[in-house]
Every structure is written in structure tokens, then in C-alpha cells.
TIPA-133309 format. One line per field, with one value per residue (C-alpha): x negated, y negated, z; residue in one letter. Coordinates in steps of 0.001 Angstrom, whole numbers, plus 524288, in hexadecimal, padded with zeros to 5 digits. Layout:
N
px	c(X, ...)
py	c(Y, ...)
pz	c(Z, ...)
residuo	c(a, ...)
This chain:
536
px	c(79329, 79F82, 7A46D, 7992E, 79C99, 7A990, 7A2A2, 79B60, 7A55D, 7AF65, 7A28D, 7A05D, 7AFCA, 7AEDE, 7A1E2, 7A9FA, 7B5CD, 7AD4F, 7A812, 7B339, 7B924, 7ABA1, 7AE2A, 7BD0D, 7B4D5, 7AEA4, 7B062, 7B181, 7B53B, 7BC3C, 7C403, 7CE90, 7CB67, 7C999, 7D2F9, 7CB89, 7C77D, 7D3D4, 7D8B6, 7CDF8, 7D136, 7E146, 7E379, 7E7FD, 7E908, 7F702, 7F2B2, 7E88F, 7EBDF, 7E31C, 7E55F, 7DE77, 7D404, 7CC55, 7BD7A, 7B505, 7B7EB, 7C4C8, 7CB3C, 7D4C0, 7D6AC, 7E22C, 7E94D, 7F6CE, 7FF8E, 80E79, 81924, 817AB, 80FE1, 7FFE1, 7FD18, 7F045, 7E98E, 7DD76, 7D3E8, 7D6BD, 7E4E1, 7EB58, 7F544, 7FC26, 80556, 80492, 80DA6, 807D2, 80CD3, 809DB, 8008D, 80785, 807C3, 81232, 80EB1, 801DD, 8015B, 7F618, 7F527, 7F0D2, 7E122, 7D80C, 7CCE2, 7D3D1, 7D2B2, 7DD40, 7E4F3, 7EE25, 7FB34, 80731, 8148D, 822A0, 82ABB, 82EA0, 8219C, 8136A, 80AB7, 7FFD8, 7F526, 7EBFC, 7E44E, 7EE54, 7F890, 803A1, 80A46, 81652, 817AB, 8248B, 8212D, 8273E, 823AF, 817E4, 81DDE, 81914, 824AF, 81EF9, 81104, 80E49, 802C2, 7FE13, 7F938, 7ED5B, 7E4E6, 7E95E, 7E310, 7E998, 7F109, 7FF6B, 80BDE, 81814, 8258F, 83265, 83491, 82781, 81981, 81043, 802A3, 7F5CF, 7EF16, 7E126, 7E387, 7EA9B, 7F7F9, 80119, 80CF7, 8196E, 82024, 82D8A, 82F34, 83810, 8456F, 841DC, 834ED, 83C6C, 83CC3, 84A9A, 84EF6, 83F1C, 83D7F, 842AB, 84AEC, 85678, 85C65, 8578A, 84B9C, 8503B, 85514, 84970, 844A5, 84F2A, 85995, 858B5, 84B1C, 847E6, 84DD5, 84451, 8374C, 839CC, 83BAA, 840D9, 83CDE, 832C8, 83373, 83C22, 83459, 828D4, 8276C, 82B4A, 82409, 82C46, 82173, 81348, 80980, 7FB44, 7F6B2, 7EA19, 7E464, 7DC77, 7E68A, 7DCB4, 7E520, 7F32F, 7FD63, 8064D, 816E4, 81E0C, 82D73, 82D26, 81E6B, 8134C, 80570, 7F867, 7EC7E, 7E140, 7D33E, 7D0F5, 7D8BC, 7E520, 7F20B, 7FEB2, 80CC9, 815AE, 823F3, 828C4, 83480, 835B5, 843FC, 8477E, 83AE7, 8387E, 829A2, 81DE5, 821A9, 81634, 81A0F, 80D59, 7FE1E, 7F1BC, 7E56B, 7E609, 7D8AD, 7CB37, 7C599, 7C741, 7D06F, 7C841, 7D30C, 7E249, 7EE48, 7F2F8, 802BB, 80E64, 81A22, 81A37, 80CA7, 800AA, 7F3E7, 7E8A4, 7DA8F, 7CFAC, 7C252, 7C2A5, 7C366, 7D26A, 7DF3D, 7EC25, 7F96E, 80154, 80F5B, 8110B, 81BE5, 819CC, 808E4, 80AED, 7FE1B, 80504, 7F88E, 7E927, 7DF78, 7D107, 7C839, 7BBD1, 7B66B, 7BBDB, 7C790, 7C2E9, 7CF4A, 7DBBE, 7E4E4, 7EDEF, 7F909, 801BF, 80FE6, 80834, 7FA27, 7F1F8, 7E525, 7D9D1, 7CD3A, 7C19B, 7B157, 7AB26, 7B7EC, 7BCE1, 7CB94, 7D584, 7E2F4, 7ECE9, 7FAE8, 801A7, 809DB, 8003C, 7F1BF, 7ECC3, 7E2E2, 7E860, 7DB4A, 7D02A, 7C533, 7BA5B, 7AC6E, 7A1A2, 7A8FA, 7B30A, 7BFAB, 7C127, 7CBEB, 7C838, 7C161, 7B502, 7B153, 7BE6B, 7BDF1, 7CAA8, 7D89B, 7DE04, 7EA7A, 7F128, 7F98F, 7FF5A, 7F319, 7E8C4, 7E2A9, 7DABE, 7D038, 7C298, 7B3BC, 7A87E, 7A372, 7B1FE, 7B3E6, 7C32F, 7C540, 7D0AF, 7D3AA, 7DE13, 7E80E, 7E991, 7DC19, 7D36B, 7C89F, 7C3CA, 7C81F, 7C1B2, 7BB75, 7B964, 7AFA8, 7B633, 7BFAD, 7B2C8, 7B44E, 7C3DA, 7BCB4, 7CC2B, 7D412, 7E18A, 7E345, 7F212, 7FAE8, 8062A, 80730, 7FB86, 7F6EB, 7E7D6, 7E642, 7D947, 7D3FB, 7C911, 7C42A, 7C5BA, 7D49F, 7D59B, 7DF8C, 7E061, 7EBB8, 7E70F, 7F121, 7F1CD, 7F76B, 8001B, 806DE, 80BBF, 815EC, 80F30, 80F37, 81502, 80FBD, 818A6, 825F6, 82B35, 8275D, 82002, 81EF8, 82DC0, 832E2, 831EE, 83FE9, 83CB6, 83964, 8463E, 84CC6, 84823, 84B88, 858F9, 858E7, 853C0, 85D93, 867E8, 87103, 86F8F, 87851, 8711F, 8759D, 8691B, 85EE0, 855CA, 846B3, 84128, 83199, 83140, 82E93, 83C0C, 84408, 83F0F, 84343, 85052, 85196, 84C66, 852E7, 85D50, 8682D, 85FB9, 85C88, 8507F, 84587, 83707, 830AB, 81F77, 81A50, 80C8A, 803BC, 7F84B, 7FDE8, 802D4, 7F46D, 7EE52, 7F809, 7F457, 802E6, 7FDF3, 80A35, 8142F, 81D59, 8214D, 8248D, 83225, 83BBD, 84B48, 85526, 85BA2, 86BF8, 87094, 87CCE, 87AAF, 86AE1, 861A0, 85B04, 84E66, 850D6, 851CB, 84593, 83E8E, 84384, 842A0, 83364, 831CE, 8339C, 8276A, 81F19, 82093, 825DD, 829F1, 826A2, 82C5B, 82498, 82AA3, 8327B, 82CF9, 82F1C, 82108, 8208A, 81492, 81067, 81770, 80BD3, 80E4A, 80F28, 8054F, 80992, 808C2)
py	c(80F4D, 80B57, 8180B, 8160F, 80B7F, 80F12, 819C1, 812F5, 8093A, 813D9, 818D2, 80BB7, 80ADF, 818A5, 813DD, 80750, 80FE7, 81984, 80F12, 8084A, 81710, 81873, 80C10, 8114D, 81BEC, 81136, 81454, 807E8, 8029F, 7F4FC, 7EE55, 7E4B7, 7D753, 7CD12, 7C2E6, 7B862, 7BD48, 7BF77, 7B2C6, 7AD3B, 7B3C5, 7B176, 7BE84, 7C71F, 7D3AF, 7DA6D, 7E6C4, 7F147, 801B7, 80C2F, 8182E, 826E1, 82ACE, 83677, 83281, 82B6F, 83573, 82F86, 82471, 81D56, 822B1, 819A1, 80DA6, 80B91, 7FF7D, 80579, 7FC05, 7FAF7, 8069A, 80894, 815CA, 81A54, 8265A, 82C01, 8346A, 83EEB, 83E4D, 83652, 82CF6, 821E8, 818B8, 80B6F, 800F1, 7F6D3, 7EB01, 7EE23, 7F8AB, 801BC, 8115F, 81752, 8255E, 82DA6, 83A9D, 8446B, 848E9, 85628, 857ED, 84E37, 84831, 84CEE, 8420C, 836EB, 83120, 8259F, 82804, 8284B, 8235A, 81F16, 81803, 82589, 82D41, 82CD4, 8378A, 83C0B, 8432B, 84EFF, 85713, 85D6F, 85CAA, 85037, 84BD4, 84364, 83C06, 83402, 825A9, 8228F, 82AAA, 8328D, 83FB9, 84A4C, 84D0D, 85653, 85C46, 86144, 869A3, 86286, 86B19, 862BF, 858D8, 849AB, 840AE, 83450, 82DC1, 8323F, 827E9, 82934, 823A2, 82573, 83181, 8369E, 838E0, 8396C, 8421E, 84032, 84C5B, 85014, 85576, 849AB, 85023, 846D6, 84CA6, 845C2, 84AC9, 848DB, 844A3, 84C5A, 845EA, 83FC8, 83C6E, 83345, 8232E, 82287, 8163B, 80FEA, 80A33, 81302, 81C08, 81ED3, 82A19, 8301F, 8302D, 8352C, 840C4, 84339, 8516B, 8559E, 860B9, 86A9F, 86781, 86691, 8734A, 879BF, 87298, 878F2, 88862, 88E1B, 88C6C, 8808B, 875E0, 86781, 85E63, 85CB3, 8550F, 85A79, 85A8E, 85266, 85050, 8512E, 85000, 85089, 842B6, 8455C, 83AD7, 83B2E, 835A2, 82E56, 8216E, 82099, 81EA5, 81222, 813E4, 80B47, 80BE3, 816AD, 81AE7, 8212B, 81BB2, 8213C, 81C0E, 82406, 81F4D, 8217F, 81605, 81C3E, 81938, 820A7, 8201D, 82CE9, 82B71, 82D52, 8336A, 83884, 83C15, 840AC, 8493C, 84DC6, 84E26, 84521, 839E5, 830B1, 8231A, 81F46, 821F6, 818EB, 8146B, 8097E, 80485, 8061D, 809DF, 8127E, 80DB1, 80E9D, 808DD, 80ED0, 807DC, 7FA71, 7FABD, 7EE8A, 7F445, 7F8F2, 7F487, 7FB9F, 7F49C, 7FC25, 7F8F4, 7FE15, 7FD64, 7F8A0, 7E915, 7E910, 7EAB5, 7EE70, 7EB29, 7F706, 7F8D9, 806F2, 80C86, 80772, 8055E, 7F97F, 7EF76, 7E2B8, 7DCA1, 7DDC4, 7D74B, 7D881, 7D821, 7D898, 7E3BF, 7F073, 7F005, 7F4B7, 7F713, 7FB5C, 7EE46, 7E99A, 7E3AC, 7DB3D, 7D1DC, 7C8E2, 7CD18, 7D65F, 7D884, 7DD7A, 7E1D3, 7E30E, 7E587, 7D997, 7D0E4, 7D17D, 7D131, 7CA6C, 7C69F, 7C8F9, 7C2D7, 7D027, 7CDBD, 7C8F6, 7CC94, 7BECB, 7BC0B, 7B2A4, 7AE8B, 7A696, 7A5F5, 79D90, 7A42E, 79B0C, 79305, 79C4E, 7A306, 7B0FE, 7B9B1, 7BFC8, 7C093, 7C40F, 7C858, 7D044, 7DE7F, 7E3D1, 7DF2F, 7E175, 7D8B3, 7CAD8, 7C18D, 7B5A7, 7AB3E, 7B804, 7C3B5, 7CD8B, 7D344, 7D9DE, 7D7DA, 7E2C6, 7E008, 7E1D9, 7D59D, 7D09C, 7C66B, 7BBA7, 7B649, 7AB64, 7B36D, 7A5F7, 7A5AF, 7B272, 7AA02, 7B00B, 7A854, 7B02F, 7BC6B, 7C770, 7D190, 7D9CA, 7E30E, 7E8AB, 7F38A, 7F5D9, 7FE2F, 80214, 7F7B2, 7F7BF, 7EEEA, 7EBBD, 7E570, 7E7F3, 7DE7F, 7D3CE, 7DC7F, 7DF67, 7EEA9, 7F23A, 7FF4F, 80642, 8148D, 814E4, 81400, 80565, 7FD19, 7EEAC, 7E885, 7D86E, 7CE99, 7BEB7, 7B763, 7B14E, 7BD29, 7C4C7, 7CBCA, 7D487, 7CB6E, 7D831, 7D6AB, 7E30A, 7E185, 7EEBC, 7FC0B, 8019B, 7F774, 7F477, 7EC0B, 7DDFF, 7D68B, 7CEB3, 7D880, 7E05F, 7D2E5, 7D4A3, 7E171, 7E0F1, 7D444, 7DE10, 7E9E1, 7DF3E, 7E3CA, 7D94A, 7D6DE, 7CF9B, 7CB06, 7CD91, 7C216, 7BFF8, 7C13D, 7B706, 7B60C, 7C002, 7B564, 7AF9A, 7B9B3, 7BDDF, 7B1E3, 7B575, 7C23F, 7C257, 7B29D, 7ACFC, 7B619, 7C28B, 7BB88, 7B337, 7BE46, 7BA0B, 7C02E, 7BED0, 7C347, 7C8EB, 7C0B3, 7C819, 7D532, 7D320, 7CC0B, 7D8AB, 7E140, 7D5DC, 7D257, 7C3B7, 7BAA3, 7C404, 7B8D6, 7B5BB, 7C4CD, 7C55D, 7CD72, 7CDD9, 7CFA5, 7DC04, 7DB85, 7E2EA, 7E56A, 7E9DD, 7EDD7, 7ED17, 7E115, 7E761, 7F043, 7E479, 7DEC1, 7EA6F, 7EBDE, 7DD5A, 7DCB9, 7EC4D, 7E4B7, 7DC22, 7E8BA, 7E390, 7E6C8, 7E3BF, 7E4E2, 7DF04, 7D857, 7D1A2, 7C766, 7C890, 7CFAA, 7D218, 7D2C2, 7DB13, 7E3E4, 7F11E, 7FA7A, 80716, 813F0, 81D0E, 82A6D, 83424)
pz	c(7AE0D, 7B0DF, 7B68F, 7BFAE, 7C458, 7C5E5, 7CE46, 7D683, 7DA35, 7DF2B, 7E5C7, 7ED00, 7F177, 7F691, 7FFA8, 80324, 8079F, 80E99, 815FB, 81C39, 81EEE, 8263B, 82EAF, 83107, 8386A, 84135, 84F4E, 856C9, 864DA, 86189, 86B6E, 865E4, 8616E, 86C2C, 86C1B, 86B8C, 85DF5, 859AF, 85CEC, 854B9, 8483D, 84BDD, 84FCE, 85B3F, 85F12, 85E06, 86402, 865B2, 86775, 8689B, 860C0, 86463, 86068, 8652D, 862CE, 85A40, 84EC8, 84E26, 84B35, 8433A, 83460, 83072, 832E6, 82E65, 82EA9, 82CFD, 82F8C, 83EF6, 840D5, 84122, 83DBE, 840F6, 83E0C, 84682, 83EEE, 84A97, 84547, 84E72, 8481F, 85035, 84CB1, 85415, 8547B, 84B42, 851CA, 85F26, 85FD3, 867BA, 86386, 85F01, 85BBA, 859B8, 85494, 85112, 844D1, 83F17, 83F9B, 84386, 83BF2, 82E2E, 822BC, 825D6, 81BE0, 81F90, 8239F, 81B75, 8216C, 81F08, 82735, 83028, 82DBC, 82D7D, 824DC, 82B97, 821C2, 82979, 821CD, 81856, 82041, 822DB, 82CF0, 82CA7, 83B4D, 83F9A, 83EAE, 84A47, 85344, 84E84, 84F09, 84442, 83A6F, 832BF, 82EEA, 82218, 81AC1, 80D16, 801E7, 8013D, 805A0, 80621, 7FE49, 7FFAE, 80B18, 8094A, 808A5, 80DA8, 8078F, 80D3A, 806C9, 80314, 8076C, 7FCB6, 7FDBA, 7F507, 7F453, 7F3F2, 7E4E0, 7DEF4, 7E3EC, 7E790, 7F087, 7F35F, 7FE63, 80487, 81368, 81AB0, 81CAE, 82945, 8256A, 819EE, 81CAE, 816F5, 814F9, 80EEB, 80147, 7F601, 80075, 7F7E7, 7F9BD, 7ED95, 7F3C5, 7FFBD, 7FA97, 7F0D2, 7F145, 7FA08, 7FA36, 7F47D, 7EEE6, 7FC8F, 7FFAA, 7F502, 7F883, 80619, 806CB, 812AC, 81E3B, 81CC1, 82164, 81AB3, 823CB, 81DD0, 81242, 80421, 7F9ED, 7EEBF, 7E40A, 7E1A9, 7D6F8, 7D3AD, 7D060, 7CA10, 7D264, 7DF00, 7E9DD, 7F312, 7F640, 7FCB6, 7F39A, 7F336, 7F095, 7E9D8, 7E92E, 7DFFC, 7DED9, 7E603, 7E07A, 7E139, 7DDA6, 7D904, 7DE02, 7CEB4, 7CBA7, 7C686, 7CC86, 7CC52, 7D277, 7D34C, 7D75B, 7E4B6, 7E44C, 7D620, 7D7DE, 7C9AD, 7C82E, 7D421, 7D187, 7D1FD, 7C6B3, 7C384, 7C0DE, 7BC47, 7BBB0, 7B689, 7B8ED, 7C0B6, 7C386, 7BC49, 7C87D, 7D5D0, 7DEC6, 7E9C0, 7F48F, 7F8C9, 7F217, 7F753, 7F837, 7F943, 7F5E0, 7E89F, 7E4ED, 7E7A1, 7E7FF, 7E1A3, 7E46A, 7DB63, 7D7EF, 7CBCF, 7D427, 7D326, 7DAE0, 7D3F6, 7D85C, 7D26B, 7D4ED, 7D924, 7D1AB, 7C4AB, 7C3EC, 7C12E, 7C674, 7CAEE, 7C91B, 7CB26, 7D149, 7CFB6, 7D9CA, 7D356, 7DC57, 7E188, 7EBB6, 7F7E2, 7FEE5, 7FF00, 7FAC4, 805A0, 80063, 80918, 80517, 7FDFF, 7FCB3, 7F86E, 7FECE, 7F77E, 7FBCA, 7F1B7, 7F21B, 7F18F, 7F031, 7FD30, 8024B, 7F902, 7F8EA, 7EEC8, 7EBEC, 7EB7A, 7E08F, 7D71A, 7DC6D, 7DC04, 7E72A, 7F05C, 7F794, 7EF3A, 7F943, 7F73E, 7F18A, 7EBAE, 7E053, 7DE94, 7E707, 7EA9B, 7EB29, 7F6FB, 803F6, 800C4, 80FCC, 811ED, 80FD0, 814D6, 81737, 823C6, 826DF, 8221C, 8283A, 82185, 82632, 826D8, 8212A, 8281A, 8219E, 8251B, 81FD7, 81D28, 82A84, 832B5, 833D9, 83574, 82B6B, 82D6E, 81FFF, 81D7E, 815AF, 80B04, 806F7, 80C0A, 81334, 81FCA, 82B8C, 835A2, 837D0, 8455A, 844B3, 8514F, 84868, 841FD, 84CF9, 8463A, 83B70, 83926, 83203, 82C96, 81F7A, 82291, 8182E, 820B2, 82B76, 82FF6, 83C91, 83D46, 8409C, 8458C, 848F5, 84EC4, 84E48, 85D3A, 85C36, 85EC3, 85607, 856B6, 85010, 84EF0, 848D5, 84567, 8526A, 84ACD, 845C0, 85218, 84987, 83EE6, 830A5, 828AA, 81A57, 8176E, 81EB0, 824C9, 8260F, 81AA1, 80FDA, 80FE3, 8044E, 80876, 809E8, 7FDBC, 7F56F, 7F8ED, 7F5E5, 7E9DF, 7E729, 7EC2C, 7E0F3, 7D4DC, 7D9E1, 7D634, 7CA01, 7BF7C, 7B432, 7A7F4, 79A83, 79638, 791BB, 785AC, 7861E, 78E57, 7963F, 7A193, 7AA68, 7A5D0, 7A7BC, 7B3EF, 7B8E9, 7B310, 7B700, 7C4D5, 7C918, 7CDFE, 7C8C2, 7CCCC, 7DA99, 7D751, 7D873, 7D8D4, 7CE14, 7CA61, 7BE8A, 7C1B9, 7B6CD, 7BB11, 7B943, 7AB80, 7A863, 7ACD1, 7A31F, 79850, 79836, 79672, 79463, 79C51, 7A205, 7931B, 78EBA, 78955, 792CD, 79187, 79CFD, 79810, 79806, 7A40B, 7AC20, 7BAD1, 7BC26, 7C607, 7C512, 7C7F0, 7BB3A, 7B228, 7B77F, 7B3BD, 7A583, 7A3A1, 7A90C, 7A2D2, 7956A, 796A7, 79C5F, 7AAF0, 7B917, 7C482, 7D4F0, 7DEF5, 7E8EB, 7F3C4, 7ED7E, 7E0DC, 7D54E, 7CDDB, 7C203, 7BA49, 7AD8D, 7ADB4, 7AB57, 7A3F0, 7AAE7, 7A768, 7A3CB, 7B136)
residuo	c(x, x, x, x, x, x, x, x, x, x, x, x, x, x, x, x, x, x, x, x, x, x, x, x, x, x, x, x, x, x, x, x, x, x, x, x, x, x, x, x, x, x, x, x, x, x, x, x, x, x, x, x, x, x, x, x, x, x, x, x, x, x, x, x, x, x, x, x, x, x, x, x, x, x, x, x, x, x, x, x, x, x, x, x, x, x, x, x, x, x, x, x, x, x, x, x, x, x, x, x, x, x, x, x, x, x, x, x, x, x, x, x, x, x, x, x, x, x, x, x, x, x, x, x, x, x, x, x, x, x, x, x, x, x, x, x, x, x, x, x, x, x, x, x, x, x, x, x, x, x, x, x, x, x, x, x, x, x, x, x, x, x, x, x, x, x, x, x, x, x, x, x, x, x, x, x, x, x, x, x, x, x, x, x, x, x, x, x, x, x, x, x, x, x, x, x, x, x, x, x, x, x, x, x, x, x, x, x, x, x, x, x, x, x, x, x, x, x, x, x, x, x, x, x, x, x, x, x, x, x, x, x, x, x, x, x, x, x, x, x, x, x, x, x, x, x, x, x, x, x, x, x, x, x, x, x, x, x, x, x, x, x, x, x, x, x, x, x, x, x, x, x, x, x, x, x, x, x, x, x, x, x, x, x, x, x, x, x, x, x, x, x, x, x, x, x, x, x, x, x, x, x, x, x, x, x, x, x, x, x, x, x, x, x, x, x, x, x, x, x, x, x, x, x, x, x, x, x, x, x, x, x, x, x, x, x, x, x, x, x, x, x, x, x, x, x, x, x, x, x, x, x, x, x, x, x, x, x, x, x, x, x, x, x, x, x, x, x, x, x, x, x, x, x, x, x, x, x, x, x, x, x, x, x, x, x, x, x, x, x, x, x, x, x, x, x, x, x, x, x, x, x, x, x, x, x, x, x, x, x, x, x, x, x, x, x, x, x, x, x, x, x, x, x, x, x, x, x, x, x, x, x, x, x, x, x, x, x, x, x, x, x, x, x, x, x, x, x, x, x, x, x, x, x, x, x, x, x, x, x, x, x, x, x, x, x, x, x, x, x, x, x, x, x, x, x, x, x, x, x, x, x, x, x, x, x, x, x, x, x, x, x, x, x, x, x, x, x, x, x, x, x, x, x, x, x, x, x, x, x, x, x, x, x, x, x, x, x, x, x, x, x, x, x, x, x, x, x, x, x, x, x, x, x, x, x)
């Protein structure tokens, strides 16, 4: 019976998915918003562009926020790249065939991936120019990433393929660039993978692997780790650059969920944010499987998790549109329903943009919903973007992208924000100035006598205060509840005796003898259960 059930409700998320793909296929005539509407709801229009499309059996595929750029793909295979602060176009190039299955785009800070058919194109951000075109042994699967080094393809037979950008193609000088990396799978290994007479700029092949898992969602990167989810509930992380191998090292592989994961991975920094059916949403930190914490939504999560600087934005059936504190998954809004408060908004079905007083969201019917961002009640409502069938959810700034099958795209903002509010500051996720504050603080060499056993909580406070430079630390009660590690702030740890180490590397034996971890987030060191790695 309960494999049934299990049935049907993967059934029902597949109908609910198929029908908002069918309304991305709306064709519609909108005009922008008047602004006499806007000013109602506090808004105004920052600008509106028109991108081509050659007849009613186009229209836009994808919508990508990318540091300043909009990338948007046309199902004729048209992709244009529009300035998203003004509007204005800065390149547009045609693609391979038309009307072939479009996957989003993969990019780095110099290069965008363009997937057509079996074949991959790698374009120059800036300009739009085709680098390089290459033939695939088989049919993509999932959306492909890009690091600074590295694209990474999920193929239709569970193969996962790592391949090496050429030279040019690489965004020296990113997160994790050292110069072990930069020569990875060079030389004379490079000299072998290419016989004579080919061809060095196209991308190499460094590793692959068959994951015994179908690859249907993008993958999320950590600093050292590319995760995949598996709609079957298992997770898994392989190594990016596995220098000393030189072949496709699994750091980890479990089951996850007790359900499908019916929605694509949620991603701040190291921590990916995993939706399932099973009424829950994992924070997992991507390099070591660790979950940060859980929270349980009592129904199936309906969309893919947007998580911001602070927040975590959930969307599940019958619950509606909650907010999370990012570090701990608490629900920050309590709404009012009957006798009792609500985590959610009950009428909110989808996420589409936040501001410090606001948060954008739409109902069933198209509605745009204005919530206050403290306690999730809708202020106001405006039925006009129901002819936008195209929405972006954007956890990157607070700007409102709207888009319509005939090539129209509205970009609608607060009037009180004329500068973008950036929830992630720079181009691509870049490590917040507190956070590297931090990090500069546990890459400090410590010298310690050595202490006797004391709480965890104690010598945290020890280890990580004023002598270290007074780092915020939170230990993550709910985590260790969910692990049954009832009671953690009183285990017994000891500050080993050291001369000259890493700071960082006596954090991790001290907290690895009391079976925890550590992340950084922002500020904050967070502290949770270290999970065992399964066996790959």
C-alpha cells in the first residue's frame, strides 16, 4: 500500500509539473504594466526589451539571472544576453538547430554553454562570439555547470563527464583557482589525450564515471564537490579536480529522502537545498553530505528552493510559500489561520523576488502577490502579469523579470530601490566580505598549550574568541536533535597541544571529537553532526 502511494504521489507531481510547462507554452500579447498600477503596489518599471522570435511556435525556453547579464534562450535557438540593469542588448547569437529540447545554460564568468541536440557550444560571455563547437557521445540529460576550470555533463545513461575548458575558456583567478588546478590534466597528459593533428581547443575530457543514477536535475558545486541528486532520493558528491587519482573519486553516496525529489537543487554557497516529496527540505552541505538541518513541511515541495543571504524560500502543496532563517530552517513568518499561526502563505505559489520591506510572489490564478517580507501577509495584489506566463524566481538581486512568449520582457522593481538590492554580492555567488573575514581569521597559525576536557560550548568560546579574533560561532540544536545527539553543548572536547596550525584544522579535530562539523556562513561559523560517509 505504501509503495502505492508512494506511486501515485510522484504521479500527481509529474501532472503538476506538466502543467505549468504547458502554461510556459502560453502565447500572449501583454503590454507592460500601467503606471498607475505600479505605483499602487510601490513599484515601477525599470525597463522593457523585446527579444526575436519568429512566430507563435516560438518563444522563450529559459530565463537566467547571471551577475549583470539576462540570458535568454528562444526555443528557435536564439540566445541573447541583455543588460540586466538597463535592458539594453548586448549580444545574440543563433544556436545549432531550432526547436531541439532546451536545457538551461551553463556559464562561468568568460563563457556561456549552450546545449543542441548532442552537440555543445561554448560562446564568449562578452561578446557572444562561438569559441568552440563540440560533438557529445550521447544525449544530455541534465542541465550542465560550469566552474572555472571545468564543465560538467549528465548523460542520458547515468554517465557523468568532466571536461576541461580550453586555456582561454578558464576564469583564472575564481574561488579554488590555485595553480594546481590550473595546471590539472595538462602537459604531457594533454599531449596524449590529443593525437596529431586534432584539435587542443575544445574541451578535454579529465574524468568521467557511470553514476548508476538517472541525472535529471542540475548539479550544485561546492568548494571541492560536484553534487547530484537523484529524483530517487539518493544524493552523491564526486570530487572536482581529483588531482592525486586522476579519476572520478566519490566523496560520498546515500539515500537522502524517503521519497522522489520531484524539484532541481537549491544552492548558497556550499549548501544545497533539497526539496522532496516525502514533505521535507534538507539543508546538506555539498562536500561532506552533511544536512545542516530539516524542515518539514507537511506536504510535498512544489518548487525548486530559492535561497537568498538570510532566507530560504520554500514552496509546498497545500502549505503555501514559507520563509526560512538560512542558517537554522526556522520559519520566520507565523501568519494568522483560525486559532492557530502558519508558517506560510497559504495563497502564494511561487517565489519570484525580495527586497528588505517586500517579497514578490505569485497565486494559482497569476496573480502578483506583495507580501511584507517580516511577517508574509499579503499587502496587495495585480492580476495584469497573468499574461507574463514566463517568470524568473530570482534570489540574486530584488528586480521583477517578466516574460512573454511573444518576446516581450518587463523588468519591474520597488521605487525605493533604484539600485538593484544584491542578495548575492558579485558575479557568480562570490564569497561575501564577511565570510572571507572569517576565513582569512581560521587560515591564522595558532600556537596552543593544549587544555583539559571542558563542554563544547566552552571551548568554542575559547578557541574561536578574543585571542583567535572573536569569531561568531552557532551550534545548530535542531540538527543534532534530528541525529538524536540530545545534550550536544555539554559533550566533553579538549583543545589539542599545537605549535603553528591552521586554525581552521584545530576546529575540525576539536568538533571531529564530539562527531560534528563545521560551515561557514557569512559571519558565522555553524556548527552541526558530522554524518558518516557511505561507502562509494
Amino acid at each position: 500500500m505504501k509503495k502505492i502511494a508512494s506511486i501515485a504521489l510522484a504521479l500527481a507531481v509529474a501532472i503538476a509539473a506538466a502543467s505549468a510547462q504547458e502554461r510556459d507554452y502560453i502565447y500572449t500579447n501583454p503590454v507592460a504594466p500601467p503606471r498607475d498600477a505600479l505605483e499602487r503596489l510601490n513599484l515601477k518599471t525599470g525597463w522593457t526589451a523585446v527579444v526575436d522570435t519568429e512566430s507563435k511556435r516560438d518563444g522563450i525556453a529559459t530565463i537566467q539571472l547571471t551577475g549583470r547579464l539576462l540570458l535568454i534562450q528562444t526555443r528557435s535557438g536564439l540566445v541573447t544576453a541583455l543588460d540586466a540593469e538597463n535592458g539594453q542588448t548586448r549580444w545574440r547569437t543563433r544556436v545549432g538547430r531550432s526547436y531541439q529540447r532546451v536545457l538551461p545554460l551553463a556559464f562561468n564568468r568568460k563563457s556561456v554553454f549552450v546545449v543542441n541536440g548532442t552537440n555543445i557550444y561554448g560562446l564568449d560571455r562578452e561578446t557572444g562570439g562561438k569559441s568552440w563547437e563540440m560533438n557529445l557521445p550521447e544525449g544530455v540529460t541534465s542541465p550542465p555547470v560550469a566552474g572555472d576550470f571545468q564543465l560538467y555533463i549528465g548523460f542520458s545513461t547515468g554517465r557523468l563527464s568532466a571536461y576541461l575548458l580550453p586555456a582561454g575558456e578558464q576564469a583564472a583567478g575564481g574561488a579554488g583557482s590555485s595553480s594546481e588546478m590550473a595546471s590539472y590534466l595538462r602537459g604531457e597528459e594533454l599531449e596524449q589525450a590529443y593525437p596529431s593533428g586534432t584539435t587542443a581547443n575544445l574541451p578535454l575530457l579529465a574524468w568521467q564515471t557511470l553514476t548508476r543514477a538517472r541525472l535529471e536535475w542540475a548539479p550544485v558545486m561546492g568548494p571541492a564537490g560536484i553534487m547530484y541528486a537523484s529524483p530517487t532520493g539518493e544524493v552523491f558528491t564526486y570530487e572536482k579536480f581529483p588531482i592525486k587519482e586522476r579519476r572520478a573519486t566519490q566523496l560520498y553516496r546515500y539515500q537522502l529522502t524517503d521519497g522522489p525529489i520531484p524539484v532541481s537543487l537549491g544552492q548558497y554557497e556550499g549548501t544545497a537545498y533539497i526539496g522532496a516529496t516525502d514533505s521535507n527540505l534538507y539543508a546538506v552541505n555539498i562536500d561532506t553530505g552533511a544536512v545542516n538541518w530539516r524542515f518539514t513541511a507537511g506536504t510535498t515541495i512544489l518548487r525548486r528552493p530559492i535561497a537568498t543571504e538570510k532566507d530560504v524560500f520554500v514552496v509546498a502543496e497545500k502549505l503555501g510559500l514559507a520563509r526560512l532563517d538560512r542558517l537554522t530552517g526556522d520559519p520566520v513568518w507565523r501568519l494568522p489561520r483560525g486559532n492557530v499561526t502558519y508558517p506560510a502563505n497559504q495563497e502564494a505559489v511561487r517565489f519570484l523576488a525580495a527586497n528588505p520591506k517586500f517579497v514578490y510572489a505569485n497565486d494559482a490564478a497569476g496573480r502578483l502577490l506583495v507580501l511584507d517580507r517580516q511577517t508574509g501577509i499579503r499587502l496587495s495584489s495585480y492580476e495584469a502579469i497573468r499574461d507574463f506566463p514566463i517568470l524568473l524566481s530570482n534570489g540574486i538581486n530584488d528586480r521583477l523579470y517578466l516574460g512573454a512568449n511573444n518576446g516581450l520582457i518587463v523588468c519591474l522593481h520597488d521605487r525605493d530601490y533604484p539600485v538593484p538590492f544584491r542578495h548575492v554580492r558579485g558575479e557568480e555567488r562570490a564569497i561575501d566580505p564577511q565570510q572571507a573575514e572569517v576565513e582569512t581569521k581560521l587560515d591564522k597559525l595558532i600556537t596552543d598549550p593544549g587544555q583539559e576536557p571542558a563542554a563544547i560550548s566552552t571551548v568554542l568560546k575559547d578557541l574561536l574568541g578574543e585571542k583567535n579574533g572573536n569569531i561568531k560561532f552557532l551550534i545548530s540544536e535542531n540538527a543534532f536533535k534530528e541525529a538524536g545527539m540530545f545534550g550536544f553543548e555539554d559533550r566533553k572536547a579538549a583543545i589539542p597541544k599545537v605549535t603553528s596550525v591552521p586554525l581552521r584544522d584545530v576546529l575540525r579535530r576539536v568538533l571531529a571529537s564530539v562527531d560534528a562539523t563545521y560551515q561557514v556562513i557569512k559571519d558565522t561559523v555553524l556548527v552541526y553532526p558530522l554524518t558518516k560517509k557511505a561507502t562509494p
